[in-house]
C-alpha positions as CSV (number, residue, x, y, z in Angstrom):
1,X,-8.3,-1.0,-20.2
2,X,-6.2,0.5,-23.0
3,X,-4.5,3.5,-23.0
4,X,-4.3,5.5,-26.2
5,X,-1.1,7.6,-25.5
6,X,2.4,5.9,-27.3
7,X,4.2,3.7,-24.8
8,X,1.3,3.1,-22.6
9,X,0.7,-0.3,-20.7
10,X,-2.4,-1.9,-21.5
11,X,-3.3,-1.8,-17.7
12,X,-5.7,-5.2,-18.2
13,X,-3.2,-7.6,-19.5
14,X,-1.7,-9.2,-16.5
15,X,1.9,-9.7,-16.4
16,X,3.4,-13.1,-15.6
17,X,3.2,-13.5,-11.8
18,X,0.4,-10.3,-11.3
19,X,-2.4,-12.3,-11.6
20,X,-4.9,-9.1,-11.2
21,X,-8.0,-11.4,-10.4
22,X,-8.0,-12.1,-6.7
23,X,-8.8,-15.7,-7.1
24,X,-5.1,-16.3,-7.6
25,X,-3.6,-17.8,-4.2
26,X,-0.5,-15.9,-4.5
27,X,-2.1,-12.6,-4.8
28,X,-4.8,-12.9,-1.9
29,X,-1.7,-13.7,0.3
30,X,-0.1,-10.9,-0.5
31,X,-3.0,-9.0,-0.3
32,X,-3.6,-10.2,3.4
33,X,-0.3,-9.2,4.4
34,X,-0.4,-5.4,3.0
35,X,-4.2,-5.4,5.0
36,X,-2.9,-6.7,7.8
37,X,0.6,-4.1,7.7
38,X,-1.7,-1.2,6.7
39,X,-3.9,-1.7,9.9
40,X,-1.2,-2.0,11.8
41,X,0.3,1.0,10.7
42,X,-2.5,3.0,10.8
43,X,-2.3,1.9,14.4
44,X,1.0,2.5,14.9
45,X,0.6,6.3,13.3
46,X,-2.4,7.0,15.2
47,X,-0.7,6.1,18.3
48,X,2.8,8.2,18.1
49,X,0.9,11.1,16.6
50,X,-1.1,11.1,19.7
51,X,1.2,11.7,21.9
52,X,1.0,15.5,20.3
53,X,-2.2,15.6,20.1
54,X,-5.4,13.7,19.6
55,X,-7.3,15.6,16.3
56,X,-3.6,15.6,15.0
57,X,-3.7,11.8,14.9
58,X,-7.1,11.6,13.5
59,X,-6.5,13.9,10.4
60,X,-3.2,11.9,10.1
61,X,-4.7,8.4,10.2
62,X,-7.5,9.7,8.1
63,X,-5.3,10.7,5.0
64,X,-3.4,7.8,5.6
65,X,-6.6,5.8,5.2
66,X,-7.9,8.5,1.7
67,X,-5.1,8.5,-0.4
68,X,-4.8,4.7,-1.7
69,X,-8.4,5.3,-1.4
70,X,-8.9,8.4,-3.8
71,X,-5.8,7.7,-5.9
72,X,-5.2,4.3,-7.4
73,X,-3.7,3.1,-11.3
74,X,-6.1,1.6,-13.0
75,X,-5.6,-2.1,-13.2
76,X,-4.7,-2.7,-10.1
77,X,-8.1,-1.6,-8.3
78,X,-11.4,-2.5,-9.7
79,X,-11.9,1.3,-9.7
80,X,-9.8,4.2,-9.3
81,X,-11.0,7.6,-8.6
82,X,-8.3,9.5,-9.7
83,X,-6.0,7.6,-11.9
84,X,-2.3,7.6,-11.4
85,X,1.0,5.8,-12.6
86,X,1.7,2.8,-10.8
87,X,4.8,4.4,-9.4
88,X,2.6,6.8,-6.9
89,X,0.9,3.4,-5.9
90,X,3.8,2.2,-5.2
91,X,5.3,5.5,-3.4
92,X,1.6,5.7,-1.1
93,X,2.1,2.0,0.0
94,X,5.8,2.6,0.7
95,X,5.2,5.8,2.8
96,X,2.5,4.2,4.7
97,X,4.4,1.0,5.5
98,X,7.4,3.1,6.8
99,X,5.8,5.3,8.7
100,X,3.6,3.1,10.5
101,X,7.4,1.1,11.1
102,X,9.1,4.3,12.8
103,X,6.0,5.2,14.2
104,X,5.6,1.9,15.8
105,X,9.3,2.4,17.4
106,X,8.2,5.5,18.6
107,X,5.0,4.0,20.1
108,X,4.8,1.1,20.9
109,X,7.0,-1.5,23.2
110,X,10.1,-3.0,21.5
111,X,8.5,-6.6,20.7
112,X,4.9,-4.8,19.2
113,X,7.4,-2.6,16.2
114,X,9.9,-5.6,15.9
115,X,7.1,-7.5,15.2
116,X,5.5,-4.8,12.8
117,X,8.6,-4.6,11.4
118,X,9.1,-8.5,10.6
119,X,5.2,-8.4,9.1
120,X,6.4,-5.5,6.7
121,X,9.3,-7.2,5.7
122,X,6.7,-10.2,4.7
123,X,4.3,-7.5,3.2
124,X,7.1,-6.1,0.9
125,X,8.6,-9.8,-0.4
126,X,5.0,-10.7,-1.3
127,X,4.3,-7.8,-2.9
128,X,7.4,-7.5,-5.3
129,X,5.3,-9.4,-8.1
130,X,2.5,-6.4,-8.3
131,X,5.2,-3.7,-7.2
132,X,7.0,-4.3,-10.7
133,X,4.1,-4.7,-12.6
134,X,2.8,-1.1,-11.0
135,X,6.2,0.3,-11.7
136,X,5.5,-0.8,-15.6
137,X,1.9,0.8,-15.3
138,X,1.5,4.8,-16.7
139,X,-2.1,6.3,-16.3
């Protein structure tokens, strides 16, 4: 994909260590760990925002769930239904994995959020490779 507009990253050229096709090893084990963090999270949120109520957690975990889904920067996702810079990728991800981590202390026993907390600490160092490259993306 090319972008038209001065300074613009061409969003298809993969940057040395963001191999964008998923056939890289690298990049499906980072990918596991942010699945495995966001489901956990998810969890997590669900679970401390139920404790005020139970449609409160839903629409919560729901939105969670819709925004990397609706908003994505082209390149990163095969498609993206509302474009954005990689920066609000970035931002989504980071909100997500830090809520679900305070939610989980909230929540959950001491050993589940240590242990959330250790597998987002893994999710973040495997994700620095695609994090910079995003930060270089504009929509």
């Amino acid at each position: 994909m090319t972008f038209d507009e001065p300074g613009a990253v061409n969003a298809s050229a993969a940057p040395l260590g963001h191999e964008i096709g998923a056939a890289s090893p690298l990049r499906r084990k980072a990918a596991a760990l942010r699945f495995l963090t966001e489901i956990a999270a998810w969890a997590a949120i669900g679970m401390a925002f139920a404790q005020i109520s139970i449609p409160l957690a839903i629409a919560v975990v729901l939105a969670s769930i819709a925004l990397p889904t609706v908003y994505a920067t082209p390149g990163d996702k095969p498609q993206a239904m509302v474009p954005v810079p990689g920066w609000v990728t970035v931002a989504i991800l980071a909100a997500t994995m830090a809520g679900g981590v305070a939610a989980a202390w909230i929540a959950w026993p001491w050993w589940g959020a240590a242990a959330l907390s250790a597998l987002t600490i893994a999710s973040l160092i495997a994700e620095l490779p695609r994090w910079r490259w995003l930060f270089g993306v504009r929509r």
